[in-house]
C-alpha positions, -999 to +999 in steps of 0.1 A: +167-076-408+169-086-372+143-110-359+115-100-338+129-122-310+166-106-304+149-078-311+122-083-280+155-094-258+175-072-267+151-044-257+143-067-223+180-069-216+182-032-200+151-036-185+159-066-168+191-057-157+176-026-138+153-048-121+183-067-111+203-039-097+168-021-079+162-062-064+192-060-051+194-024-039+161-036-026+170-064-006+202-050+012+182-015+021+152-038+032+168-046+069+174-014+076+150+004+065+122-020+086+150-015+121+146+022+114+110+022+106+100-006+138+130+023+158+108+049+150+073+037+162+067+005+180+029+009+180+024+001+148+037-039+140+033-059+108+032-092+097+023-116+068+003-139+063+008-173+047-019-159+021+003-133+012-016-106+030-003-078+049-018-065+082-006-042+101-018-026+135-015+003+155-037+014+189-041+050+188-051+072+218-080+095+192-113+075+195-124+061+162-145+090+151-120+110+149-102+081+130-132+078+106-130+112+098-100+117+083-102+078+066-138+087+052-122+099+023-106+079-002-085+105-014-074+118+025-068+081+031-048+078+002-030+107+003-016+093+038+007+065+017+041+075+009+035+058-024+004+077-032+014+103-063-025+111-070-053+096-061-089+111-070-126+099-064-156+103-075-192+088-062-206+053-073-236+047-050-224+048-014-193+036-025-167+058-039-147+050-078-109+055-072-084+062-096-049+061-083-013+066-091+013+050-066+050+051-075+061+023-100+096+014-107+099+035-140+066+051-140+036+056-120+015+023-116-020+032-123-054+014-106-086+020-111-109+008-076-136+008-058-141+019-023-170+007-005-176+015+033-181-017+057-196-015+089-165-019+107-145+010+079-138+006+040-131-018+018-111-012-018-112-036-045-093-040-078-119-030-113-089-022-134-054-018-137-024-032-161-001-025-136-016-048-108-024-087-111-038-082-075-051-051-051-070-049-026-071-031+007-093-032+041-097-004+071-108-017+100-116+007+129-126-004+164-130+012+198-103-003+222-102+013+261-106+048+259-090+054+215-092+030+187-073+000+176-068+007+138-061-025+114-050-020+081-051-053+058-038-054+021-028-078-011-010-061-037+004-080-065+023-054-089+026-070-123+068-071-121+094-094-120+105-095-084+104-117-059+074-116-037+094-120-007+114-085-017+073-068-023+059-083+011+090-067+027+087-035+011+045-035+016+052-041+049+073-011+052+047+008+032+018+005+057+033+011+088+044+042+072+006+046+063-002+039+098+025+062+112+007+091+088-028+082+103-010+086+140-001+119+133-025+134+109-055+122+144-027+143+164-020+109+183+017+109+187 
């Protein structure tokens, strides 16, 4: 009879060594994929702040109606995020119920929110998920000269063992991606 505990790190063991190995494929892909990603767009820039939040920006020339319209829907809006593997919503008052699967490191993460229009664009908050110890997510539309100056703030706390330094870096990839996707799919290039 093997105890319970070996038995509990024993199955742990692989598990934590593939975290290992994806941390550190993580962390030496990291730099380059942020050159290539700040390479390919400058409009859009990121940063962190010291509450763990990630905002990133991007001015687009498409005035924010136009910009609305395709981020009126929580599924169009998700379906923008490289991450995004499903994401389907149904009506809760003038707010919208979201369930959503985002790529996880052996399996799809799965969140249940809810999506609640602001009067400045949309606000998501966490109402259930074993995957996440934190989500939430704010659009944030606003006319700027002749287009729109589009603000995308987040806080995503998957419920893993890696550093948060190596999931601010890869959230901040993440979004500007999202942003980049928003550019094109308003025909702003």
């Amino acid at each position: 009879i093997v105890p319970l505990m070996a038995t509990r790190a024993a199955t742990f063991a692989p598990t934590r060594w593939a975290l290992l190995g994806l941390t550190a494929a993580l962390v030496t892909a990291a730099p380059a994929a942020r050159a290539n990603d700040e390479a390919e767009n400058s409009k859009v820039t990121t940063r962190v702040t010291p509450q763990g939040e990630v905002v990133a920006q991007v001015k687009l020339a498409a005035k924010p109606a136009a910009v609305r319209a395709v981020l009126a829907s929580a599924e169009k809006s998700h379906g923008l995020a490289p991450t995004t593997v499903d994401a389907k919503a149904e009506p809760d008052g003038s707010c919208e119920r979201v369930k959503l699967k985002t790529r996880g490191l052996l399996e799809p993460f799965v969140v249940e929110t809810r999506r609640c229009p602001t009067s400045t664009g949309w606000k998501e908050t966490l109402v259930a998920s074993k995957n996440f110890l934190e989500y939430w997510n704010e659009w944030t539309v606003q006319e700027s000269g002749e287009g729109s100056m589009v603000i995308f703030k987040t806080r995503t706390i998957p419920n893993v063992m890696v550093p948060e330094a190596i999931l601010l870096s890869e959230t901040r990839r993440v979004v500007a991606k999202l942003l980049r996707n928003l550019s094109a799919a308003v025909g702003d290039r």
